[in-house]
C-alpha positions as CSV (number, residue, x, y, z in Angstrom):
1,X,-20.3,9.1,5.1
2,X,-23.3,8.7,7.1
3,X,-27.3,7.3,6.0
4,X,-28.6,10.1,7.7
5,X,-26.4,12.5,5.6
6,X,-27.4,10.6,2.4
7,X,-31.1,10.8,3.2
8,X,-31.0,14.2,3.6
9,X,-30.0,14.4,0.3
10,X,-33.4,13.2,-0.5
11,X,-32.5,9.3,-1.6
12,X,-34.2,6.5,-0.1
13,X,-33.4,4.7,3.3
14,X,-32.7,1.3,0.6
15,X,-30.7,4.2,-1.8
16,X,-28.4,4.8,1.0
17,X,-27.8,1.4,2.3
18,X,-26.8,0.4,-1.4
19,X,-24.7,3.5,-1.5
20,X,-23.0,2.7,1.8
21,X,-22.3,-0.7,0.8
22,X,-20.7,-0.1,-2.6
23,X,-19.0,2.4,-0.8
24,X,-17.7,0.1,2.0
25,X,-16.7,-2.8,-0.7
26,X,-14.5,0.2,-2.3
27,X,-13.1,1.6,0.9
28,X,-11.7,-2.3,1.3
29,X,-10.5,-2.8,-2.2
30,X,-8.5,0.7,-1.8
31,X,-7.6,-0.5,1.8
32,X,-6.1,-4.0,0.2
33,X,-4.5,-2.7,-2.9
34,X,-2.9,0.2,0.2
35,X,-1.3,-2.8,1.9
36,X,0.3,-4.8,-0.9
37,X,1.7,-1.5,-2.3
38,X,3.3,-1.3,1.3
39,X,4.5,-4.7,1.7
40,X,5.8,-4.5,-1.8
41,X,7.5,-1.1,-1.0
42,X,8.8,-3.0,2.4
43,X,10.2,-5.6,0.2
44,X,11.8,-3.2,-2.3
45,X,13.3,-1.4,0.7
46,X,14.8,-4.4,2.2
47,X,16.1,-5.7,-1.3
48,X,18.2,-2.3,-1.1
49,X,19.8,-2.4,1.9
50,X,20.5,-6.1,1.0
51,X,22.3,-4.7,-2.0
52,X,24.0,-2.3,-0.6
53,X,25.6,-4.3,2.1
54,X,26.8,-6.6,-0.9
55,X,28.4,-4.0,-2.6
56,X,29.8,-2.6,0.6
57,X,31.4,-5.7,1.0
58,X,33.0,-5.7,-3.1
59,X,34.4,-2.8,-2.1
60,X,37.0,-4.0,0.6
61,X,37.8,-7.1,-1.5
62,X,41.1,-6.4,-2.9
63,X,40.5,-8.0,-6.9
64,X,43.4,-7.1,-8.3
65,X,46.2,-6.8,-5.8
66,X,46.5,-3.1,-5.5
67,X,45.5,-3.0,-1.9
């Protein structure tokens, strides 16, 4: 989004600053709440493969002497 495309729109040149800043503040809320979802999904992911290896592991334990 540009002023000049704003302006042509017929708003103000202080209209389209405002606009342009709420729309920047936004564009950085969405662009922070983007990167804990990912770091949270990167967490989640490596949790996982944590457990996984663990119960890899269970599995060549021999618990009950039937090995």
């Amino acid at each position: 989004m540009k002023k000049e495309e704003l302006t042509a729109l017929g708003i103000t040149d202080e209209q389209a600053e405002k606009v342009l800043e709420m729309h920047g503040k936004e564009q950085n809320e969405a662009a922070s709440k983007l990167s804990e979802a990912e770091n949270k999904l990167d967490a989640a992911e490596k949790n996982a493969k944590e457990l996984t290896e663990k119960v890899k592991a269970f599995k060549c334990l021999d618990l009950f002497g039937k090995l």
